[in-house]
PASEBA-1860 file (N, C-alpha, C; in nm, 3 decimals):
! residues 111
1> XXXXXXXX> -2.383/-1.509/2.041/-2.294/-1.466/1.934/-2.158/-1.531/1.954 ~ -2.077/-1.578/1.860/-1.981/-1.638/1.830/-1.876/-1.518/1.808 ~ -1.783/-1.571/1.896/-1.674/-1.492/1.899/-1.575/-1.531/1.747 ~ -1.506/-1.407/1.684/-1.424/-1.436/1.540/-1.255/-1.520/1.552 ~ -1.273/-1.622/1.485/-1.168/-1.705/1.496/-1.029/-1.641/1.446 ~ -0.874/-1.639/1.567/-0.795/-1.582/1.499/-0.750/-1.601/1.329 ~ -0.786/-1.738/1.314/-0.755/-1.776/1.196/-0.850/-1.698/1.048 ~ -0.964/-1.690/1.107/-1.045/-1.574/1.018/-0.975/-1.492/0.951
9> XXXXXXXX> -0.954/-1.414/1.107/-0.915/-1.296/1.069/-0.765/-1.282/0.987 ~ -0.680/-1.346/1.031/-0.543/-1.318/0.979/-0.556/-1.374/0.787 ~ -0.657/-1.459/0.791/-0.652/-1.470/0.649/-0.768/-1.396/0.588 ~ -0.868/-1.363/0.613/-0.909/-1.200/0.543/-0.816/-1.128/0.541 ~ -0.711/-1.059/0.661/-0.594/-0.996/0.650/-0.526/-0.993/0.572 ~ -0.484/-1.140/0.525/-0.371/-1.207/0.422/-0.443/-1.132/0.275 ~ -0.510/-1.149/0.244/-0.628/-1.124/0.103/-0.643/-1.038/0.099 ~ -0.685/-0.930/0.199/-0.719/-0.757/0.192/-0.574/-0.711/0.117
17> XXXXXXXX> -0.442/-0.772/0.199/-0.326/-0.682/0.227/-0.295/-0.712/0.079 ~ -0.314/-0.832/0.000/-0.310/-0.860/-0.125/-0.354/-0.766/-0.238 ~ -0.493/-0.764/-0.189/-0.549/-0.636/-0.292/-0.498/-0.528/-0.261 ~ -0.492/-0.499/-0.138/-0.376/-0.324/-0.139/-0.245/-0.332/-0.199 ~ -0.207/-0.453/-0.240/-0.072/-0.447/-0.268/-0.071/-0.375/-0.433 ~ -0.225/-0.472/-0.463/-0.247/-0.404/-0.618/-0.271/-0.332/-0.623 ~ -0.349/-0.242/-0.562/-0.410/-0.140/-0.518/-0.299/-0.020/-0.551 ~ -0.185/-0.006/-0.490/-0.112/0.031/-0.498/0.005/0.069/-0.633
25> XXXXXXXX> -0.020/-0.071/-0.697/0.066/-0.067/-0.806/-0.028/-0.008/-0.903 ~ -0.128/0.017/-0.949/-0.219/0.079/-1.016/-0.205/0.185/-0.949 ~ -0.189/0.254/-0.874/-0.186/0.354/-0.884/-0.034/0.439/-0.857 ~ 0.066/0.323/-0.856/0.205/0.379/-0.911/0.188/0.377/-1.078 ~ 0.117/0.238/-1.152/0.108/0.298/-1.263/0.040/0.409/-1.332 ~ -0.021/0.460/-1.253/-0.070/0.580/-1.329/0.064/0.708/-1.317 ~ 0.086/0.681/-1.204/0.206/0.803/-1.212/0.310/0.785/-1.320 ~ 0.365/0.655/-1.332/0.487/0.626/-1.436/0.378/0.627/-1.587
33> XXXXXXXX> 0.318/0.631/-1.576/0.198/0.630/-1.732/0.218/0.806/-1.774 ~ 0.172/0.907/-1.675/0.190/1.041/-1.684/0.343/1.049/-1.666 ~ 0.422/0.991/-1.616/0.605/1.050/-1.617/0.590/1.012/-1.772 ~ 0.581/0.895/-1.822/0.648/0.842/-1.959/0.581/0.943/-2.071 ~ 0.462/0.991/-2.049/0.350/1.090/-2.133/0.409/1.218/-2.124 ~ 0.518/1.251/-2.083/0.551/1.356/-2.066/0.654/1.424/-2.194 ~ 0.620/1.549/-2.286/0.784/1.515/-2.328/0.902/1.548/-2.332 ~ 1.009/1.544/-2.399/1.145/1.561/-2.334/1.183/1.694/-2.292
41> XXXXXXXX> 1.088/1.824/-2.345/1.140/1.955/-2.319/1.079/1.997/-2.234 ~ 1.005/1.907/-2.096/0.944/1.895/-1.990/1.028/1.979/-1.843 ~ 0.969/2.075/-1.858/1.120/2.166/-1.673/1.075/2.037/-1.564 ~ 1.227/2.054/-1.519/1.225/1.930/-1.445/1.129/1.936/-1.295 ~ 1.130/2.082/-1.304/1.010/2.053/-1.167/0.879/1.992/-1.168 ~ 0.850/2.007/-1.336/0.739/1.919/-1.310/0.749/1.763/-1.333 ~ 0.864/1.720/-1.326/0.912/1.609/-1.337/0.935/1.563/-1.236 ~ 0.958/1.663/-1.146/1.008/1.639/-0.970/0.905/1.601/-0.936
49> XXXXXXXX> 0.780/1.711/-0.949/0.620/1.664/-0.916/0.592/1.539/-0.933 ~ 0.572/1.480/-1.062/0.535/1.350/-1.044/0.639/1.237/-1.028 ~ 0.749/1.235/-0.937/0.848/1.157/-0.911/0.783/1.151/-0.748 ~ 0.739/1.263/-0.696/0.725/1.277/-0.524/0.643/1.148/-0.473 ~ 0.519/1.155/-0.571/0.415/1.032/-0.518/0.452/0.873/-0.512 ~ 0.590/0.854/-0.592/0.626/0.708/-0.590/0.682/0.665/-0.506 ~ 0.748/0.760/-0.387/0.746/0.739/-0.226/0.640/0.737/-0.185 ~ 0.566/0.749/-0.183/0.408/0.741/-0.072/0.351/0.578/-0.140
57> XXXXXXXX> 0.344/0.603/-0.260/0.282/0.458/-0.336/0.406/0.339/-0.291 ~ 0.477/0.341/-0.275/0.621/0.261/-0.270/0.611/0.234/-0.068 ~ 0.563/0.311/-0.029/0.558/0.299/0.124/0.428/0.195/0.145 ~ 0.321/0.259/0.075/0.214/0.162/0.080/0.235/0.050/0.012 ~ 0.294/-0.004/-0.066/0.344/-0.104/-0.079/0.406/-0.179/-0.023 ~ 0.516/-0.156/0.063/0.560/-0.160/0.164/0.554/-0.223/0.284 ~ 0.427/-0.148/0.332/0.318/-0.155/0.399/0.229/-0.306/0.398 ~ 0.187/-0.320/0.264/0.121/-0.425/0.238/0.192/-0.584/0.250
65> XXXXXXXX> 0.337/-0.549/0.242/0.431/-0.667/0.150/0.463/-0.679/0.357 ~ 0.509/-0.594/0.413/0.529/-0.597/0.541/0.373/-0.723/0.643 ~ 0.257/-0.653/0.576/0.149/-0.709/0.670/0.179/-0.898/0.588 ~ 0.142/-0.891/0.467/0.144/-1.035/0.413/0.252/-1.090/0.459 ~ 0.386/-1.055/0.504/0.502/-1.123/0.568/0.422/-1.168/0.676 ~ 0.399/-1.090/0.768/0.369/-1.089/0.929/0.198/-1.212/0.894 ~ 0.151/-1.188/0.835/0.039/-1.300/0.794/0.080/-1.419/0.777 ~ 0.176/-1.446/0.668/0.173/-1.581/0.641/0.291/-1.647/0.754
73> XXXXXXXX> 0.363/-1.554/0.865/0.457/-1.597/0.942/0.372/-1.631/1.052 ~ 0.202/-1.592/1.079/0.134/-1.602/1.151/0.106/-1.754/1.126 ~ 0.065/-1.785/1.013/-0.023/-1.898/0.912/0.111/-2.033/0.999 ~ 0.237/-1.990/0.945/0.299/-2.084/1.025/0.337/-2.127/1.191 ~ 0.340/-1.995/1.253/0.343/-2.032/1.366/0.236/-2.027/1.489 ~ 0.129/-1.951/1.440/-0.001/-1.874/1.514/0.032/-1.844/1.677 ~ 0.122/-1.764/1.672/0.157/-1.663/1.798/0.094/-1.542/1.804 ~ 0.052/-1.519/1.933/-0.020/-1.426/1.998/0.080/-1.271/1.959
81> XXXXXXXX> 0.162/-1.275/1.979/0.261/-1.153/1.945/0.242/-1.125/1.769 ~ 0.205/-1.220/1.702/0.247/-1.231/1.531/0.068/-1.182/1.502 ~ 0.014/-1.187/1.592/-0.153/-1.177/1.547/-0.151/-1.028/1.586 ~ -0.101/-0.976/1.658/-0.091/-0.821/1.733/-0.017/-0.759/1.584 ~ 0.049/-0.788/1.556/0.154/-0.734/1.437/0.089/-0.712/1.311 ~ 0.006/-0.841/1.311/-0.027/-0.856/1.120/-0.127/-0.759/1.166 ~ -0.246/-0.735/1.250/-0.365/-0.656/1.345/-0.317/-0.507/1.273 ~ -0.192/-0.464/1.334/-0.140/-0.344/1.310/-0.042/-0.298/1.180
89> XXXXXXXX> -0.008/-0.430/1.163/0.042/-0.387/1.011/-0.082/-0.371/0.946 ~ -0.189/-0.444/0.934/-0.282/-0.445/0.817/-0.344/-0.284/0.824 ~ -0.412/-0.250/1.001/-0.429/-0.089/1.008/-0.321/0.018/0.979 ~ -0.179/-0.012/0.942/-0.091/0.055/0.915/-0.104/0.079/0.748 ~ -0.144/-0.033/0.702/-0.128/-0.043/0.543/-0.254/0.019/0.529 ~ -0.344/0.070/0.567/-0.452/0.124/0.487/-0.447/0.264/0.517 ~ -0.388/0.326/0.614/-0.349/0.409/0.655/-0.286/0.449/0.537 ~ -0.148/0.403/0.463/-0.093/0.388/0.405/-0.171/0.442/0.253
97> XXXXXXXX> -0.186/0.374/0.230/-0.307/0.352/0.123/-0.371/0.484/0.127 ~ -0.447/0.500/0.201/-0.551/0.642/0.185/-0.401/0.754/0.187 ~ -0.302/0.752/0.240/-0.224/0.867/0.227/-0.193/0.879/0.075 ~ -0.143/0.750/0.007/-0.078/0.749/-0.111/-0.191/0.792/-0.183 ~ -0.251/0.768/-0.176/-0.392/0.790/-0.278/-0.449/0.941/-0.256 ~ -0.456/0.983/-0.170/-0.462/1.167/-0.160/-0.321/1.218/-0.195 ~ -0.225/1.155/-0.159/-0.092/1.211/-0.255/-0.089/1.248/-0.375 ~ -0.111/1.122/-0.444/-0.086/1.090/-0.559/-0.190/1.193/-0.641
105> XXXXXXX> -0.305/1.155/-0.627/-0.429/1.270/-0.692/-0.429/1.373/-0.660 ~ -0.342/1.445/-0.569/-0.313/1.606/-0.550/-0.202/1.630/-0.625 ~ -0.080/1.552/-0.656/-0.016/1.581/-0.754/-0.068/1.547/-0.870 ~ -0.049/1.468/-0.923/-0.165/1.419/-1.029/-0.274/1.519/-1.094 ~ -0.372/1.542/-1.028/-0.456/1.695/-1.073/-0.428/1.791/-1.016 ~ -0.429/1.826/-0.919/-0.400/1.980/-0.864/-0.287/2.005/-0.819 ~ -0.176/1.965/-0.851/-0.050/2.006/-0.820/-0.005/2.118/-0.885
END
């Protein structure tokens, strides 16, 4: 068996962290889709409600824009320290991801 080339991996990395990035914005747009659907004689707490999740979606974003830095800074220099980083940014961003996404759909429906 053939051991996986760093270069593999950091660019699956690069591409995953890509789609989480969208990942993400779809599902900030759904929140700003329900803020804008809302109407003006709306109590602001439930306005507060769906304002909360665009920190969690905005972190995972974040998250993602952080790993694709640390990727393509890999792509240029391929350091052992920069492969540890993008490694843990990318497990940080999905982390990320599954939080925003149970956020968001607990406010969203059952809030």
């Amino acid at each position: 068996m053939r051991g996986v080339d760093a270069q593999q991996v950091v660019s699956t990395f690069l591409g995953a962290s890509a789609g989480g990035a969208g990942f993400a914005l779809v599902f900030l747009g759904l929140v700003v889709s329900a803020y804008g659907a809302l109407a003006g004689d709306v109590p602001r707490a439930v306005r507060k409600r769906l304002r909360r999740p665009v920190f969690a979606i905005l972190g995972a974003f974040g998250a993602s824009m952080a790993c694709l830095t640390l990727a393509g800074l890999w792509m240029l220099w391929s350091s052992g320290p920069l492969l540890i980083a993008v490694v843990t940014a990318f497990f940080l961003q999905i982390a990320a991801l599954i939080a925003a996404v149970i956020h968001t759909l607990k406010e969203l429906l059952w809030g």
